[in-house]
N, C-alpha and C positions, 0 to 999 in steps of 0.2 A: 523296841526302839522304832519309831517311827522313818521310812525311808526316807530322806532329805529331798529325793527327786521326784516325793508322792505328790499329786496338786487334792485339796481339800476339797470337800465336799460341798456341794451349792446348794443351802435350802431354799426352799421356797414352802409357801403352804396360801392357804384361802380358807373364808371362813364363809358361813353361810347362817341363815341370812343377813343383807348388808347393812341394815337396820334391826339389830338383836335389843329384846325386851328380856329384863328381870326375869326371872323363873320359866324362861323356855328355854330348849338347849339351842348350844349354839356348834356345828358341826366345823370342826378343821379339818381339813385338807391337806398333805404334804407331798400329794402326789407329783407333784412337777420337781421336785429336789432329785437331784442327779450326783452324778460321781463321775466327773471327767476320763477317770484312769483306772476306775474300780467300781465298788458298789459299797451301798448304802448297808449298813448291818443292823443299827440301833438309830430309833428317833426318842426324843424327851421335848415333854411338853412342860412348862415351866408359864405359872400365870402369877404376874405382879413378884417373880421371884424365887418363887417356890413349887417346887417339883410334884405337876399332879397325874402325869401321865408318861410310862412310857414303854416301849418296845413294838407298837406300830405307828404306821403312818398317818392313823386318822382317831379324831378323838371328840369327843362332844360332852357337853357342859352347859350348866348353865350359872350364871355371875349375875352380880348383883349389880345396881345402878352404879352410872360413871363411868369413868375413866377405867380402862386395864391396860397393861403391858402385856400381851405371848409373844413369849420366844419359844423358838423349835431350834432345838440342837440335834443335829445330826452328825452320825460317829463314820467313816469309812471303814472296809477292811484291813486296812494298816494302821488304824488308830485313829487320824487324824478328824478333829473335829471343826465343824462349824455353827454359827450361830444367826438366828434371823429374827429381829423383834417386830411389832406393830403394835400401835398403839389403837385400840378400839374401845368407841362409846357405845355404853348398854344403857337405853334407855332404861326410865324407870315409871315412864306415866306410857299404861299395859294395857293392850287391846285385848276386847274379853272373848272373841272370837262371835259375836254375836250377831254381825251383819245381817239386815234384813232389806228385803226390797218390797216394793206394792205402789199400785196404782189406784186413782181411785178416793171411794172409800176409806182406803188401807194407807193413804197416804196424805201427810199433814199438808200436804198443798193442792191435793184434789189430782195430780198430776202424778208421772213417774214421779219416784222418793225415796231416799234412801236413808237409813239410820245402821248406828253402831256405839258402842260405850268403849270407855276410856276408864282406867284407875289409875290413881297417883300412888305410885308404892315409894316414891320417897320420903325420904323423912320431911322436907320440907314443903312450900307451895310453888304448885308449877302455873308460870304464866305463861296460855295459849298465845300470839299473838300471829301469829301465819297459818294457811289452808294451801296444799299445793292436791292438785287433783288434775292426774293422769292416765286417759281413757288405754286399755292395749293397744299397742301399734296394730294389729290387725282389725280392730275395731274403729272403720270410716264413720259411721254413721252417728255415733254421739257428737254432738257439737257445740253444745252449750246447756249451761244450766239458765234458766231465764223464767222466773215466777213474778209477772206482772201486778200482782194484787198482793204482796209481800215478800218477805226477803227468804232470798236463797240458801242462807244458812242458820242455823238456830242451833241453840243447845239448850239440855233442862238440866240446870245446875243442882239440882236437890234432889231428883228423883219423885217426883209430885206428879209428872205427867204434862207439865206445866211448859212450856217454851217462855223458859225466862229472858235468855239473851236473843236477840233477832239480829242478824245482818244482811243487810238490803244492795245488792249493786248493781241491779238493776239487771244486767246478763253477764256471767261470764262464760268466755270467748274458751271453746278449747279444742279450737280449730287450726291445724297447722303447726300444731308446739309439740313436737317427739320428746321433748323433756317435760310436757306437763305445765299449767297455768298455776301461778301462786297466788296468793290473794289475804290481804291485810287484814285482820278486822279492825273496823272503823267506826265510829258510832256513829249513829243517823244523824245527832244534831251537829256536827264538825268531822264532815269528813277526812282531813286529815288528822285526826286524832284518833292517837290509837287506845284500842278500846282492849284489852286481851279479855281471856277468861282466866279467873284465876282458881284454882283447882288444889283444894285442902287436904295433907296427908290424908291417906286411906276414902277420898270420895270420890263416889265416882259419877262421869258423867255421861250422856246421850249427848250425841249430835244428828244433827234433819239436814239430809241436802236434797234440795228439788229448786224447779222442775226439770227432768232430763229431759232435753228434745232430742229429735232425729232419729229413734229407732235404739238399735243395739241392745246389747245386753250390758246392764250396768254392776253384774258381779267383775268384769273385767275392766273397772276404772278403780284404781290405787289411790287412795286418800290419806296424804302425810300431813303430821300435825308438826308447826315448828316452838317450843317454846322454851324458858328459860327459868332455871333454877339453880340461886345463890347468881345470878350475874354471867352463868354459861348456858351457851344453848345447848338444844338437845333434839332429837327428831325420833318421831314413832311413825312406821309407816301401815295404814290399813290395808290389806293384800284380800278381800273376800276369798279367794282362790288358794289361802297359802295353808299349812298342812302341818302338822310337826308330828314326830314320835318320841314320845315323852321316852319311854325304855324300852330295852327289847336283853333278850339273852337269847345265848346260842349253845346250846348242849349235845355231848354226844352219847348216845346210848345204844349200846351195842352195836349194830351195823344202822343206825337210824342219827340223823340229825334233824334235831328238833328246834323252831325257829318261833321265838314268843314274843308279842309286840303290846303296845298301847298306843293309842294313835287320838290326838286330839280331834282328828276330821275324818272324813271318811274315804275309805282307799280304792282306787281301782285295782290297783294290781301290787303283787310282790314278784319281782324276777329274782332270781338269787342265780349267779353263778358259784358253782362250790368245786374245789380245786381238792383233792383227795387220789393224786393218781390218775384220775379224770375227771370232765369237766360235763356240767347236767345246767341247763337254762330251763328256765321255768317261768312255762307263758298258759295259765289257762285259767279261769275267773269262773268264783264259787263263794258260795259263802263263807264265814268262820268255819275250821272244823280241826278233829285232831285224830284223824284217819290218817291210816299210813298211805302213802301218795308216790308215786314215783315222780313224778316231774308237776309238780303243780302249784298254783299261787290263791291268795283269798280277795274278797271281795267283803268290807264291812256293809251289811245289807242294810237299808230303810235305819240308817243311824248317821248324826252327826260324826261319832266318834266310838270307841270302842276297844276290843282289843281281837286278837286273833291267837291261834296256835297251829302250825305247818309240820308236818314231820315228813321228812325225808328218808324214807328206806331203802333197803340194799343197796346203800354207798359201801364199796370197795375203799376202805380206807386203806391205803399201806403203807401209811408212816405214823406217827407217833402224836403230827398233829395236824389239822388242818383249818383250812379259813373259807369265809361263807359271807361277800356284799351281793348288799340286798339294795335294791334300786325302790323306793318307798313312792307310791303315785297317785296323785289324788284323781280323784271318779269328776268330770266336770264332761257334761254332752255339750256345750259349748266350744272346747276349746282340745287342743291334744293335752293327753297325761306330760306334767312334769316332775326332773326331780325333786322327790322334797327330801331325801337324807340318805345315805349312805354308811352302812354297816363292817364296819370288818374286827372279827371275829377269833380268836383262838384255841382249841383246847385240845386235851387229849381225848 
């Protein structure tokens, strides 16, 4: 029986990242849920209803386009439960991770250039009809896109090589906007008329942005697409800089724990704190390898993507189970390592 003078448990959670696409995972969070009077004992993770995760705090997934409900039910040690829902959109027109930059030559406006593709994994047609592009806060020196002898943005709808659609605005501004400049498309013969692109189940397209002035580096400018299918919008945000790990497993084998990953980019670093009695941080950068290591982390070398294997030996395990987060970091000499996903782990 539950104590009448217990106060219930407060969930909270976050999910990561805040623009999730169709078939990547998407990483929750519950760490900020608390217990006023006690502790937390059990979490369930519950998507559109139905129960797909539970007995930790963190849980990742990936869902399909639309709309979801998660809730996180969290249990105390007196019983009492609580519950916390959110509702989140998963896109479904999916960034193929392909980002490329070039100047030049290399570039459809003679100028800095940027390109990246897009697929529509919905069932239906998605129409583009907004561009919002947001240089990093710490990068001053980009300032505008501005291609004088043609338009700033294109796209090749078919895959031909072709730059079918053009839009022209002449420059835009993205100077002084910490949230990023959005931008309509419009066709050249009526300006305010909007022009989308409209993009057919399973096709995929390229987008050209140029020219970038002022310097900087332009893997740190985010390019969100806004568009609309069935009569609801939807937003895919381009992150050149962003990272996922598709799986990973954590096993233990004899006094060794073994830590195995896939990673769609390429990693600087793995830290793992691992809790077994005591506690081992792990800071040092190498290639893949599946040597026994006392404290050490991988490095996916001269690869977009890849996977790794880490073994951890002579852990003193003295209980029956333990747990292993791993801080996942993408390699960028531009900018510091961030996180990209967060591991925790169970077994005997």
């Amino acid at each position: 029986m539950i104590d009448p003078t217990n106060r219930p448990p407060i969930p909270k959670f976050t999910f990561s990242p805040d623009f999730p696409e169709s078939g990547t995972p998407v990483y929750f969070d519950a760490a900020d849920s608390r217990d006023p009077d006690g502790t937390i004992v059990d979490y369930e993770w519950h998507i559109d209803g139905s129960l797909e995760h539970s007995g930790s705090e963190t849980y990742s997934t990936s869902l399909s386009p639309g709309k979801h409900n998660v809730t996180l039910q969290v249990e105390d040690d007196e019983g009492a439960r609580s519950t916390r829902t959110r509702l989140m959109r998963v896109s479904g027109l999916a960034y193929n991770d392909d980002f490329t930059s070039g100047a030049g030559g290399g570039s459809r406006c003679g100028g800095v250039g940027t390109t990246f593709s897009v697929t529509n994994e919905w069932g239906d047609a998605a129409r583009v009809t907004h561009l919002s592009i947001n240089p990093a806060a710490d990068v001053k020196n980009i300032n505008k896109l501005e291609y004088k002898n043609g338009s700033e943005i294109a796209f090749d709808t078919d895959g031909d090589g072709v730059w079918d659609r053009e839009y022209e605005f002449g420059s835009i501004d993205l100077r002084d906007k910490p949230d990023g400049t959005i931008v309509r498309l419009r066709s050249a013969e009526d300006e305010f008329d909007n022009d989308p692109v409209v993009i057919d189940p399973s096709e995929t397209v390229t987008v050209s942005m140029c020219k970038y002035k002022g310097g900087g580096n332009v893997e740190d400018t985010a390019v969100g697409l806004r568009y609309w299918v069935n009569g609801a919008t939807n937003r895919t945000v381009v992150d050149p800089e962003r990272g996922y790990v598709s799986s990973y497993d954590v096993e233990a084998v004899s006094d060794d724990i073994v830590v195995s990953f896939d990673s769609t980019r390429q990693l600087g670093s793995l830290n793992a704190d691992i809790d077994s009695g005591e506690e081992i941080e792990l800071t040092v950068y190498g290639e893949p390898n599946s040597g026994s290591v006392k404290s050490d982390s991988v490095t996916l070398d001269d690869a977009d993507s890849g996977s790794g294997t880490v073994t951890f030996s002579g852990i003193n395990k003295d209980a029956d189970t333990f747990w292993i987060e791993a801080e996942l970091r993408s390699l960028s000499p531009k900018r510091s390592p961030e996180l990209q996903g967060v591991v925790l782990e169970e077994g005997s």
